[in-house]
C-alpha positions as CSV (number, residue, x, y, z in Angstrom):
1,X,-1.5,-53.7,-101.7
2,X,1.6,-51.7,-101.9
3,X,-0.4,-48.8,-100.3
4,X,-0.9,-51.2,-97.4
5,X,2.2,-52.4,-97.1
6,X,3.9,-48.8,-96.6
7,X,1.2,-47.9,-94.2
8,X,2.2,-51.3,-91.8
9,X,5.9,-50.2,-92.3
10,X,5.0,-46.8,-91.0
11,X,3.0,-47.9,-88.1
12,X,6.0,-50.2,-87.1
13,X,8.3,-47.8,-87.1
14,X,6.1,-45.3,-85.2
15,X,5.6,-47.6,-82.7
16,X,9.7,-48.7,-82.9
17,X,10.1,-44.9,-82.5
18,X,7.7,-44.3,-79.6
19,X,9.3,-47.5,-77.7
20,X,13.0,-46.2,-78.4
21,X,13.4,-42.9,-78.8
22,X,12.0,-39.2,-77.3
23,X,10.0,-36.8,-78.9
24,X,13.0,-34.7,-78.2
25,X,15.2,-37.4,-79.5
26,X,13.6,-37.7,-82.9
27,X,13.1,-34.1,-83.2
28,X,17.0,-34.0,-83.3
29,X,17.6,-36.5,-85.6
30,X,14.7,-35.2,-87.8
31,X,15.6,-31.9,-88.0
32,X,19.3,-33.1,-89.2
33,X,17.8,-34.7,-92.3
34,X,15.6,-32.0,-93.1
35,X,18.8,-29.7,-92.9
36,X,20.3,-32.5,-95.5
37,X,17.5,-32.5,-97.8
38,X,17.3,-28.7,-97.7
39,X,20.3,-28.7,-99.0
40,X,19.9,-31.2,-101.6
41,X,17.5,-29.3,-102.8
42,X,19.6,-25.9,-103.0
43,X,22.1,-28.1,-104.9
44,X,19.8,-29.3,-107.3
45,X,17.9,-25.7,-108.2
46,X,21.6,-24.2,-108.1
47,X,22.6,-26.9,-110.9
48,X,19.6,-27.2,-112.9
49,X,19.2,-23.4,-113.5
50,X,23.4,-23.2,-114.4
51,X,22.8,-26.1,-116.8
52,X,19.7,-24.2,-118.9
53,X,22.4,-21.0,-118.5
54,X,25.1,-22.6,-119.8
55,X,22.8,-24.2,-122.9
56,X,21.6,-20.7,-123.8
57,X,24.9,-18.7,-122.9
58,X,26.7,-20.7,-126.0
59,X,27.1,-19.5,-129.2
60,X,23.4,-18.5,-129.5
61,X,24.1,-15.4,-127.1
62,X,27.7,-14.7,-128.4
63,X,26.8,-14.2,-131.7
64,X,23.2,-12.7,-131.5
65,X,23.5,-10.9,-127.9
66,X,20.8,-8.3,-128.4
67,X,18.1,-10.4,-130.5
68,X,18.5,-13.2,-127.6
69,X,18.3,-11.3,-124.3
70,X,15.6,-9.8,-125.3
71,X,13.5,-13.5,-126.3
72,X,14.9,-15.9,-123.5
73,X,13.1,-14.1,-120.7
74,X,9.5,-14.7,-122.6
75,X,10.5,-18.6,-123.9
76,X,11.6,-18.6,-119.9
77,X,8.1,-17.3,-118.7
78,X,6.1,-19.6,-121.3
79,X,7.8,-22.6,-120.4
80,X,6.8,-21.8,-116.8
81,X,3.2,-21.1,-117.5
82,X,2.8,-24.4,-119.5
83,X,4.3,-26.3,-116.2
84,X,2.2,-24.4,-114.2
85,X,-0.7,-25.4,-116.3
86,X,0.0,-28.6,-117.7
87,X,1.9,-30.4,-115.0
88,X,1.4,-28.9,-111.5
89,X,-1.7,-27.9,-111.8
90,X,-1.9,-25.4,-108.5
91,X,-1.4,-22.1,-108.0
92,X,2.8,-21.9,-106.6
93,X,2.6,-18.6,-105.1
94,X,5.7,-16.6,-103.6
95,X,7.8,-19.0,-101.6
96,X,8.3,-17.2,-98.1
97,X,4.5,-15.3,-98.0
98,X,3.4,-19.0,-99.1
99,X,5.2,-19.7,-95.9
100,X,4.4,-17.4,-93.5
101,X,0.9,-18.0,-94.5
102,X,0.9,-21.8,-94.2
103,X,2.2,-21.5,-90.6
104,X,-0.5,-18.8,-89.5
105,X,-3.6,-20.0,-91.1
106,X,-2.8,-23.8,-91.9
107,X,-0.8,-25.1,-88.8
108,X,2.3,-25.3,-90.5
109,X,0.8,-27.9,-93.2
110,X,2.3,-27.0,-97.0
111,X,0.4,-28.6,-99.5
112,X,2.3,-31.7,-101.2
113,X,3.0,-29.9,-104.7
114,X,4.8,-27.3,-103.3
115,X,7.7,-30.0,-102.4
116,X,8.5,-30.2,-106.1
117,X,6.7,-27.7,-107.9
118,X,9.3,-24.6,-107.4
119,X,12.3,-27.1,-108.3
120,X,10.7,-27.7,-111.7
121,X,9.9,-23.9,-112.2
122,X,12.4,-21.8,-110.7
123,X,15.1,-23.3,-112.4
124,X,13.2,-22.5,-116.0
125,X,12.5,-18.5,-114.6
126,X,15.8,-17.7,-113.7
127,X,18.1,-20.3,-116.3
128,X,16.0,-18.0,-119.0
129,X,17.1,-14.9,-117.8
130,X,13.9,-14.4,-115.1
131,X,15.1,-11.2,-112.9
132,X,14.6,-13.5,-109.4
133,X,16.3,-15.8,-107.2
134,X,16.2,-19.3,-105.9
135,X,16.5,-18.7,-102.3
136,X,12.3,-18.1,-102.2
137,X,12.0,-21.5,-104.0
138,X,14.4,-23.1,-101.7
139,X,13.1,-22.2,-98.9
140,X,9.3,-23.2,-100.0
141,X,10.4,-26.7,-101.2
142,X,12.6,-27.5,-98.4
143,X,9.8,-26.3,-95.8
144,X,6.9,-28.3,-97.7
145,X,9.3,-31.4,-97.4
146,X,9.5,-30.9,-93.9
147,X,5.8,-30.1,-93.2
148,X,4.5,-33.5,-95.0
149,X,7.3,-35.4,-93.4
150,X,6.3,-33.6,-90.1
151,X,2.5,-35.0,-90.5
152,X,3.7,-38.6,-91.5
153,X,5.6,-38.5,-88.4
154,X,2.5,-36.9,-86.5
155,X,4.0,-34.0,-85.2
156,X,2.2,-31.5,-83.5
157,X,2.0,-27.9,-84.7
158,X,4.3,-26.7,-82.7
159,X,6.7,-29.0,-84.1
160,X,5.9,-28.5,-87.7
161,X,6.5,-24.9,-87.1
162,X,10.4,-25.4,-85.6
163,X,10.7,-27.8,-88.6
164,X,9.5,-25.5,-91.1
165,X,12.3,-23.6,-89.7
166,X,14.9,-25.9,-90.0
167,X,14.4,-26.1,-93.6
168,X,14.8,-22.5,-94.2
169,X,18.0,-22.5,-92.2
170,X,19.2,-25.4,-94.1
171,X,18.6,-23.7,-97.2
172,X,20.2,-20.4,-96.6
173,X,23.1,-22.4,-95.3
174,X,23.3,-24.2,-98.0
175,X,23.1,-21.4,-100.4
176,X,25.0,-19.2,-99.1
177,X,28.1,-21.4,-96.7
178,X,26.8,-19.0,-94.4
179,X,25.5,-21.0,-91.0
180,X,24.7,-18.5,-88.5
181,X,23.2,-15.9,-90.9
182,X,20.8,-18.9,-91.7
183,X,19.6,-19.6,-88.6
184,X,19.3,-15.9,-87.7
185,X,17.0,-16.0,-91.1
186,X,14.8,-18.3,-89.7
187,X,14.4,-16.9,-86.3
188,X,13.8,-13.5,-87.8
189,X,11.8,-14.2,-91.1
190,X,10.0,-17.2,-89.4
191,X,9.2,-15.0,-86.0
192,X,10.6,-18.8,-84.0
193,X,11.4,-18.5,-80.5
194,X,15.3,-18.3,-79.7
195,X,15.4,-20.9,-76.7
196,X,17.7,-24.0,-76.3
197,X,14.8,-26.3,-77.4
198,X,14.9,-24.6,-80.9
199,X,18.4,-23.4,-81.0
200,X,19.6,-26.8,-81.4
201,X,17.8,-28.3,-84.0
202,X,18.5,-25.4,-85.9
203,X,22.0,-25.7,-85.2
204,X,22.0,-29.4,-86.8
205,X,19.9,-28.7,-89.8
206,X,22.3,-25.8,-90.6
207,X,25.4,-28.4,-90.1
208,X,23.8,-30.7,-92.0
209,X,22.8,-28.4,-94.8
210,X,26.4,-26.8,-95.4
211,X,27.8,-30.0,-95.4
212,X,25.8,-31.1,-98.2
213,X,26.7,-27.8,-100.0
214,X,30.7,-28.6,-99.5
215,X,30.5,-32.4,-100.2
216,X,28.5,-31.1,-103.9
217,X,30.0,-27.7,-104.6
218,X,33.5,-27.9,-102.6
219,X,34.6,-24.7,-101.7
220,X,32.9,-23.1,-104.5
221,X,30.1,-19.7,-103.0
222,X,28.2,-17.5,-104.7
223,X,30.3,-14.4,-103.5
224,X,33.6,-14.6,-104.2
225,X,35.9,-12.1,-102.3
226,X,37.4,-11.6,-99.1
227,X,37.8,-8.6,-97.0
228,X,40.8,-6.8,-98.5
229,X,40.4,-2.8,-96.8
230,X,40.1,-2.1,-92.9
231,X,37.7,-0.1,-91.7
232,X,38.2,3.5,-91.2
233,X,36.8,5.5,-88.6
234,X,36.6,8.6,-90.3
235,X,34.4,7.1,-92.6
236,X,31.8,6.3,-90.1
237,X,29.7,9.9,-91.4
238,X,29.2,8.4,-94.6
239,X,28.2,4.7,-93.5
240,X,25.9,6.2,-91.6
241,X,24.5,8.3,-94.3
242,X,24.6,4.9,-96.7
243,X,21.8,3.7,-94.2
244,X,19.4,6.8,-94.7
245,X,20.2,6.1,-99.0
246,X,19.5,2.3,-98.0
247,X,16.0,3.4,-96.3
248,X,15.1,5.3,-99.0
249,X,15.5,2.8,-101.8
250,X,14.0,-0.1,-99.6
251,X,10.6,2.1,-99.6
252,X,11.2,2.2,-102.9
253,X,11.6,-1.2,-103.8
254,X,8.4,-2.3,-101.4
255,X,6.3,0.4,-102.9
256,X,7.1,-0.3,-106.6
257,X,6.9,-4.1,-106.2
258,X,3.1,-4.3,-104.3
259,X,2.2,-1.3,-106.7
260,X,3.2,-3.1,-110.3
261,X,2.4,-6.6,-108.7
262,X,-1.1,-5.6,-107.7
263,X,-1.4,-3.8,-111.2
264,X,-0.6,-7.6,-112.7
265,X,-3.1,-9.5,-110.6
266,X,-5.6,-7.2,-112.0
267,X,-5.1,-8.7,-115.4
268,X,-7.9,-11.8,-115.7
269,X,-5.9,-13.2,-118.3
270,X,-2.3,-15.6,-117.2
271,X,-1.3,-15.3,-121.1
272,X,-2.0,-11.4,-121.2
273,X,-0.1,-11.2,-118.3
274,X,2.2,-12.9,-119.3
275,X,3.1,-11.5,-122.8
276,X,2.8,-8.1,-121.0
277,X,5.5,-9.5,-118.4
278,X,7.3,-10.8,-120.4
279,X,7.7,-8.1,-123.3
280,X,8.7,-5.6,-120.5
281,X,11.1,-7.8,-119.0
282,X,12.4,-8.4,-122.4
283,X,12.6,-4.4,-123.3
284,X,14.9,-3.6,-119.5
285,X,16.9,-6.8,-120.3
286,X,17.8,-6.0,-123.7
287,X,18.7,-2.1,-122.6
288,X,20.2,-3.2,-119.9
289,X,21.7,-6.5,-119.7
290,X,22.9,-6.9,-116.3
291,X,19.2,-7.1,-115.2
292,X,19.6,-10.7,-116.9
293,X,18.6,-14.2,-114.4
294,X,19.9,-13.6,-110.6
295,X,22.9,-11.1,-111.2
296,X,25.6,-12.5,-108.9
297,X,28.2,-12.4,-111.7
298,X,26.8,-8.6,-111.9
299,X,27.2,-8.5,-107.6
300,X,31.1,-9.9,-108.1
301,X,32.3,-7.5,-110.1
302,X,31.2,-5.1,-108.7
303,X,32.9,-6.3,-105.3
304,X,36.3,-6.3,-107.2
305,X,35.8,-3.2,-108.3
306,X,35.3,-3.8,-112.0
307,X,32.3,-1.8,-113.0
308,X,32.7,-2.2,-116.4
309,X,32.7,-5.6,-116.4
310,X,29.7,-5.0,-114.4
311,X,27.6,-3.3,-116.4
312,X,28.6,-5.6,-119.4
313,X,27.7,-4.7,-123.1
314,X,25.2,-2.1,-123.6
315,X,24.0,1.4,-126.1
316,X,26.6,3.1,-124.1
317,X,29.7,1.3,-124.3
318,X,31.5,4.6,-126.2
319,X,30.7,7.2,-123.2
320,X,31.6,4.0,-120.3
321,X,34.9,6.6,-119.6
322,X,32.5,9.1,-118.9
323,X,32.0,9.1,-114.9
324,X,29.0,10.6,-114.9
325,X,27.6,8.0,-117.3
326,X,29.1,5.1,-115.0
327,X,26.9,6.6,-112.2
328,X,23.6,7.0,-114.0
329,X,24.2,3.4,-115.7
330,X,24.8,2.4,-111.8
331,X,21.8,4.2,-110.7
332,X,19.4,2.7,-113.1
333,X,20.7,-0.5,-112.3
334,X,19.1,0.4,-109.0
335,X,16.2,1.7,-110.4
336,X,15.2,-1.3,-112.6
337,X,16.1,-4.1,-111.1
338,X,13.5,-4.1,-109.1
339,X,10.9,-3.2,-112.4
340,X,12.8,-6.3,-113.6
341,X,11.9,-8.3,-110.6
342,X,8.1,-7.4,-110.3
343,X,7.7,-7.8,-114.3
344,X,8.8,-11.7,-113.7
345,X,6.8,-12.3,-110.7
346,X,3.4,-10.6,-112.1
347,X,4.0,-12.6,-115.3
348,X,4.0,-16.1,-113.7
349,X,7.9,-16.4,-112.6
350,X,8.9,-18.7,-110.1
351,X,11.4,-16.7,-107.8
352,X,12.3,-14.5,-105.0
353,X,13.0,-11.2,-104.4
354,X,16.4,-12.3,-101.9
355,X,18.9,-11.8,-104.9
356,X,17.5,-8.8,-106.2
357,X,17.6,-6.9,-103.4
358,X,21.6,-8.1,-102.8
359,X,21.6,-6.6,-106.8
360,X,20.2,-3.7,-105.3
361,X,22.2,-3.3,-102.4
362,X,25.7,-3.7,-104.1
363,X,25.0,-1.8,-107.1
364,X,23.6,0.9,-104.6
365,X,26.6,0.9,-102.2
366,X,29.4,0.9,-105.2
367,X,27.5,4.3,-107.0
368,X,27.8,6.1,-103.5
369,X,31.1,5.7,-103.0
370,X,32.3,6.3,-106.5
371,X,30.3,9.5,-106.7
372,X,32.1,10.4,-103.2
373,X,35.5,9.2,-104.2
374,X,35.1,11.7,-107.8
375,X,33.8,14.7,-105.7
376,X,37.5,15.3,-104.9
377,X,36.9,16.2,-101.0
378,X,38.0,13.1,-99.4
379,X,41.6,12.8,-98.1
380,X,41.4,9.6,-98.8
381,X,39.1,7.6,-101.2
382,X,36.3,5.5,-100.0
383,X,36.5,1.5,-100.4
384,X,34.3,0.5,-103.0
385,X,34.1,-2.9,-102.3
386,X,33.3,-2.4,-98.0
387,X,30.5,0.4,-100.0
388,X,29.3,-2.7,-102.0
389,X,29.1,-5.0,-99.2
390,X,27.7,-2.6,-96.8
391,X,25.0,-1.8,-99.2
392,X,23.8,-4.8,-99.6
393,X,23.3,-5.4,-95.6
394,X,21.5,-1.9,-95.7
395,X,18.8,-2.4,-98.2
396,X,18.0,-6.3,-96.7
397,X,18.0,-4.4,-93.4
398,X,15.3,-2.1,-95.1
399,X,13.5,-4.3,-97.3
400,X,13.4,-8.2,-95.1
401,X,13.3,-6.2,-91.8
402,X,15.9,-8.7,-91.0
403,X,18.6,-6.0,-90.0
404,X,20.5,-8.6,-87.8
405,X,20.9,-11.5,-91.1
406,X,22.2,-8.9,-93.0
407,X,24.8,-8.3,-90.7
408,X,25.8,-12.2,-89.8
409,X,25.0,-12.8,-93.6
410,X,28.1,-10.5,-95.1
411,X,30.2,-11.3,-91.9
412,X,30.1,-14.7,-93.1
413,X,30.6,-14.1,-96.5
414,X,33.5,-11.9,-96.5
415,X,35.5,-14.6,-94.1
416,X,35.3,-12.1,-91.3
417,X,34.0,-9.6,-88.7
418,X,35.9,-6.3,-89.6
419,X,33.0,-4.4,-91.1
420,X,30.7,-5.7,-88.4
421,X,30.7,-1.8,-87.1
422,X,30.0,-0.2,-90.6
423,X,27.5,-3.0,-91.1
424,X,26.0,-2.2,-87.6
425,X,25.7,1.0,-88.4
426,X,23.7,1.0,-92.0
427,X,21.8,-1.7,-91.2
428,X,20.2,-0.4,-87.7
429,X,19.9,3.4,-89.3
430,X,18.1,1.5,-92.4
431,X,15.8,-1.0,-90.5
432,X,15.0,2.3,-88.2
433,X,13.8,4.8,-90.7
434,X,11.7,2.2,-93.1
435,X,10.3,0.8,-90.6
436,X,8.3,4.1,-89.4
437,X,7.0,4.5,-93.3
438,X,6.7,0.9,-93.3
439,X,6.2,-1.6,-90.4
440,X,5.9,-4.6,-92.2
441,X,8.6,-6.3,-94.6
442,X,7.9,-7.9,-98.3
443,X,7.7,-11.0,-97.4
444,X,5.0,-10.2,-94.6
445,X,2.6,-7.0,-95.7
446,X,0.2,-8.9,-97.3
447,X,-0.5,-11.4,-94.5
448,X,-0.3,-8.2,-92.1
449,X,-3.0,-6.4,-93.9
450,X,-5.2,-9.4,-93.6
451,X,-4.1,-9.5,-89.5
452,X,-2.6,-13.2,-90.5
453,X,1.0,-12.3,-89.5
454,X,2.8,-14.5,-86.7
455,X,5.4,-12.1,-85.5
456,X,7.6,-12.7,-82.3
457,X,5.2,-10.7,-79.8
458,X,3.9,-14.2,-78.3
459,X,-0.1,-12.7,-77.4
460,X,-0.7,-11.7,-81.0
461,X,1.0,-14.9,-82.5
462,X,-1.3,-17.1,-80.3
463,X,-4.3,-14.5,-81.1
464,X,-3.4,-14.7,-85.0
465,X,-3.1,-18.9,-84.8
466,X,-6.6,-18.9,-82.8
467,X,-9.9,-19.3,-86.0
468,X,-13.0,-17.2,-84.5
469,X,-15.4,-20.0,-86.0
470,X,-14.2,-22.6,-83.5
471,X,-15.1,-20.4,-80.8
472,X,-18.9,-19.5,-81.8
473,X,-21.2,-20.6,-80.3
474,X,-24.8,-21.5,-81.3
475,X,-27.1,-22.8,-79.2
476,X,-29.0,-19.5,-78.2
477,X,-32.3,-19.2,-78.8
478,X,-33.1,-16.3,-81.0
479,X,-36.0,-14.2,-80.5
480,X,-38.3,-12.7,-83.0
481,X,-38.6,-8.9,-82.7
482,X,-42.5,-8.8,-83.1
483,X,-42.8,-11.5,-80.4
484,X,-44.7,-10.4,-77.2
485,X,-43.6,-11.6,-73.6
486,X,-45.7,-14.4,-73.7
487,X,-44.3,-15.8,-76.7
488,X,-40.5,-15.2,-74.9
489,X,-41.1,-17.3,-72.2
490,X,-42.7,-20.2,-74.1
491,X,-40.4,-20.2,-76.9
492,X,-37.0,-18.9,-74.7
493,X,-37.0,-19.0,-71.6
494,X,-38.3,-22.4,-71.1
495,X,-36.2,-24.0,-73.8
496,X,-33.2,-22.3,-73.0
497,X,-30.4,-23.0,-70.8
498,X,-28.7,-19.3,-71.8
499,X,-29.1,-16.3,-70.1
500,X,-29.2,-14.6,-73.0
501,X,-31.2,-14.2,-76.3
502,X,-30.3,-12.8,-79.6
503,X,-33.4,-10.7,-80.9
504,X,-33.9,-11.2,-84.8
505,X,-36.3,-9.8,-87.5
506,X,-38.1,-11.7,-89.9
507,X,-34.6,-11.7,-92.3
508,X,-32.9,-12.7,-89.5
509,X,-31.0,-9.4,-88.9
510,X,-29.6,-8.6,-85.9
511,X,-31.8,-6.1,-83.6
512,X,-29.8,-6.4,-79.9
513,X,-30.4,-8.5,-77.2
514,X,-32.7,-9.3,-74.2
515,X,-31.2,-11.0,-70.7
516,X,-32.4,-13.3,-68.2
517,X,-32.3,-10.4,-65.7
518,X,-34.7,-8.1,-67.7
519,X,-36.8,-10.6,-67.9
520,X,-37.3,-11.6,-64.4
521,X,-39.5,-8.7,-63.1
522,X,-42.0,-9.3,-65.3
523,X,-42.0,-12.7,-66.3
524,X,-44.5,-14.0,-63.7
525,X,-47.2,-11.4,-64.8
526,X,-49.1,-12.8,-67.2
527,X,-51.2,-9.8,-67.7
528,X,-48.3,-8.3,-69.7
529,X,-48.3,-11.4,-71.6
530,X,-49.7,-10.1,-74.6
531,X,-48.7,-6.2,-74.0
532,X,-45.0,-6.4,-73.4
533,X,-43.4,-6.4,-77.2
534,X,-40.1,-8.0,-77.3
535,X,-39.0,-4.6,-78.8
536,X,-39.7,-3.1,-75.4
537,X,-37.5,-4.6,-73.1
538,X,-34.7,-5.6,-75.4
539,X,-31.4,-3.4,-75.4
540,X,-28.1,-3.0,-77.3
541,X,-25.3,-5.4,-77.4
542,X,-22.6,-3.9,-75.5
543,X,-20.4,-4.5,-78.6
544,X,-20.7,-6.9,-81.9
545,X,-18.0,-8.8,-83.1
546,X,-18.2,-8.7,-87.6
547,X,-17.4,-11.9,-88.7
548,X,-16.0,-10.8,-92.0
549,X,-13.9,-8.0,-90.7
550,X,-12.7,-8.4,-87.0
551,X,-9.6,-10.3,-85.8
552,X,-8.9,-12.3,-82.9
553,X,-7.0,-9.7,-81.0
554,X,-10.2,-6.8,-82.2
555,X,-12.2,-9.6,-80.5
556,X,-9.9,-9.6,-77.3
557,X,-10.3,-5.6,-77.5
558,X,-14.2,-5.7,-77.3
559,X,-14.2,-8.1,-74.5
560,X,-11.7,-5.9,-72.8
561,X,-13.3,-3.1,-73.1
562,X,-17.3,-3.5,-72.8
563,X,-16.9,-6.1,-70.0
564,X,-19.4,-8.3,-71.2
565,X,-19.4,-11.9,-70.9
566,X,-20.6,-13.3,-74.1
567,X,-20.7,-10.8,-77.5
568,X,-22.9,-11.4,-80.4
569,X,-21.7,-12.4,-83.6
570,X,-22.6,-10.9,-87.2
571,X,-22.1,-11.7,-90.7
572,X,-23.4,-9.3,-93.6
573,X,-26.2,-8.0,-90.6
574,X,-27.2,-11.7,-89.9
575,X,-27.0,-13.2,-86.8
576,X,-24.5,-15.8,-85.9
577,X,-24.3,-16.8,-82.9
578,X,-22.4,-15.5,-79.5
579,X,-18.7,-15.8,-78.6
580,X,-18.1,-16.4,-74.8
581,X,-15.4,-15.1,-72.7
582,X,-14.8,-18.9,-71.2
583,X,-14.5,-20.3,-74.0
584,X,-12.4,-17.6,-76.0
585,X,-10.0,-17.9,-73.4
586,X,-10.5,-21.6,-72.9
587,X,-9.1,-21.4,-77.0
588,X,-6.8,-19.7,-76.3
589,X,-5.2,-21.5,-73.8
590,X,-4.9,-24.9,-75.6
591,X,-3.7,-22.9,-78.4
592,X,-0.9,-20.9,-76.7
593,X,0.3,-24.9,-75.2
594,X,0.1,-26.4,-78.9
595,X,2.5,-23.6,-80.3
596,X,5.1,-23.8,-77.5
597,X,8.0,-25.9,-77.9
């Protein structure tokens, strides 16, 4: 009865809506409380992973630090899997990929435990000292709340896809205070169209996000500093060279996190991966304690200069006066973090990899300029804290492939635009040189490898959004390869209405193909009726399309290139059925219209 009731309620105010307001209208006014429950939910992962920090960071880790850094990461990533197991029941996955691929291959619907499953999760990963971030599981929770809201509202793709948007914007913007960065996440990371129809939406659930963050937090932000040194043009050589370090570590970082990752789905086992996890996270934690949960406190010190404070309590406290230990300590922070990251993740963590590469960045930046500033050839010393920032821009550059949020995104967080040059310049010279060892991002070279990336090239987008097995067609009549002509034209050509027959053998493999106009010669004379073998007059497709390798735009390629009008269709050397030109471009027509704005 109550089930009833809320369905009446709905169809009232769908048909209030319909009779009172715009498509356009609502889409405004939606994507305004999708930005506010965006960031409600930012607020709420934000508080609920400080409160587990601030329960474990009493006097447990002040008076056993070593014995407890090393165990909270395991408790951390068993309470996880017994979540996992016990109450959500579904596999989370990575929160942008999860994404991407929902909007690709599942017309931007994300199923209905994603909308809380990362909030009860993410919070346990990284409170216990999980080496991720919450800005993955922000951005998956707020986008599943918009995608089931978008289908209650029957929205079209389309739609859903600007929405999903909107929810990423509002959680970046709510995470961060950083509004424009956050859009120009979503544009880039989300491959959406920058027009006015989806500019302002945007706009509102970015508004409406950071307002939520400032009516719960205040003024409080995760990166606390403001510009303090100008920029310096003489030290333009050196921000440029910071982008060819930043390239270099993002291949790094991509390499080492598919490579140990991959090694982790591998293991059949969840509890053998995750005591292997686990453990290892354990060992680089309790070695090196900054690797610890997301590693902003690590990220703020470093930004006022503090690297002691930075690097915190660890074997080498005694030699910390030693510069060249400073530097290696530095360096492995660069080196591990990462390790740290892909440990979590393989082991069943729930978290992103957007922290950890700021980690990265900063604690990359900060060792290039101290190593600079000790050589004792500068006139005058580098700024370790523009080094830190800039870093930081460089390696999301690299890494996200987003070269122009990591520019907005430190703009906005330093309060200013003075490093906009320097961050120009590391971030373009970064993005450049990955990107010819590696064209994809992170977040997106898994679905590219599988051809079921939407990027912002609007012909592949449409081609990647189009399924191949909506576009077969099957009622050809196949012929049988020991057939003679007699048999063709009382078992095809009369009962067909095609022009064209598939020949099969008796397994039903595919053997090529015989047309109307082959057929037409000789059809009349029945003398050949029982000479003419159907192996005789049939000939080669003109090209095949595989089923279980080929994508919509290899498909495009064939028809392109062989000029033929239909193409066969194969599966594992079967026969399928025939893909017509008509209708392939019929598809992708109505396609191309449903994911327009």
């Amino acid at each position: 009865m109550p089930g009833k009731k809320r369905k009446s309620l709905l169809l009232r105010f769908l048909l209030w809506r319909t009779k009172y307001l715009s498509h356009r209208q609502f889409l405004l006014i939606l994507s305004a409380v999708i930005g506010f429950l965006s960031g409600l939910v930012a607020v709420v992962l934000k508080n609920l992973t400080h409160f587990i920090q601030l329960l474990l960071e009493g006097e447990l880790i002040v008076n056993y630090h070593d014995a407890f850094y090393f165990i909270f990461p395991l408790v951390g990533l068993l309470l996880t899997y017994l979540i996992i197991k016990f109450g959500v029941r579904n596999k989370i996955g990575n929160g942008i990929p999860t994404t991407l691929y929902a909007i690709s291959q599942r017309k931007g619907l994300i199923r209905n435990f994603q909308s809380y499953a990362s909030m009860l999760t993410a919070p346990v990963t990284v409170g216990f000292g999980g080496s991720v971030g919450l800005e993955a599981p922000t951005v998956i929770t707020g986008a599943a709340i918009s995608s089931n809201l978008s289908r209650i509202f029957k929205m079209n793709q389309a739609t859903r896809t600007l929405l999903i948007g909107c929810a990423a914007a509002g959680a970046m913007s709510s995470l961060f205070k950083a509004p424009i960065a956050a859009i120009i996440f979503a544009i880039e990371i989300f491959a959406l169209d920058l027009t006015l129809v989806s500019m302002i939406p945007l706009l509102l659930a970015s508004v409406s996000a950071i307002l939520t963050s400032y009516f719960f937090f205040g003024n409080d932000i995760i990166l606390h500093y403001s510009l303090t040194d100008e920029f310096d043009i003489t030290e333009v050589p050196f921000y440029i060279l910071l982008g060819v370090v930043a390239s270099v570590c993002s291949v790094y970082f991509t390499k080492i996190y598919f490579r140990l990752t991959g090694k982790f789905d591998k293991i059949g086992s969840p509890l053998f991966r995750l005591l292997i996890g686990g453990a290892g996270l354990g060992i680089l934690v309790f070695f090196i304690p900054p690797l610890y949960g997301e590693g902003y406190d690590v990220i703020n010190s470093l930004l006022e200069g503090d690297y002691l404070a930075a690097l915190g309590s660890n074997l080498f406290d005694e030699y910390l006066d030693n510069f060249f230990v400073v530097v290696l300590l530095l360096a492995g922070l660069v080196v591990f973090k990462i390790i740290a990251t892909a440990f979590t993740i393989g082991a069943g963590g729930v978290g992103g990899i957007f922290a950890p590469v700021l980690f990265m960045g900063s604690a990359m930046g900060h060792c290039f300029a101290l190593i600079f500033n000790n050589l004792g050839v500068l006139r005058s010393p580098l700024s370790l804290s523009n080094f830190t920032l800039v870093g930081m821009a460089g390696l999301m550059a690299g890494i996200m492939h987003a070269p122009l949020t990591a520019i907005f995104l430190i703009a906005e967080l330093t309060r200013g635009y003075d490093l906009f040059v320097p961050l120009m310049i590391t971030a373009a010279i970064s993005f450049a040189i990955t990107n010819q060892f590696q064209p994809h991002s992170v977040y997106t070279m898994d679905l590219a490898s599988r051809g079921e990336l939407i990027t912002h090239n609007k012909d592949q987008a449409v081609l990647t959004l189009l399924n191949i097995n909506q576009v077969i067609e099957k009622n050809f009549v196949p012929l049988n390869i020991n057939m003679n002509l007699g048999d063709v034209i009382k078992e095809g050509v009369v009962k067909s209405s095609r022009n064209i027959f598939p020949v099969i053998d008796d397994d039903k493999g595919f053997r090529g193909i015989i047309l109307l106009d082959d057929l037409r010669p000789i059809m009349f004379q029945q003398n050949l009726y029982n000479e003419v073998k159907v192996s005789e007059i049939m000939q080669s497709a003109p090209e095949i399309i595989y089923l279980d390798r080929d994508r919509m735009s290899d498909v495009m390629n064939k028809f392109q290139q062989s000029t033929a009008w239909n193409l066969p269709v194969v599966k594992d050397d079967k026969y399928v059925g025939f893909v017509s030109k008509s209708k392939l471009l019929t598809a992708y027509r109505q396609k191309l219209i449903e994911v327009t704005v």
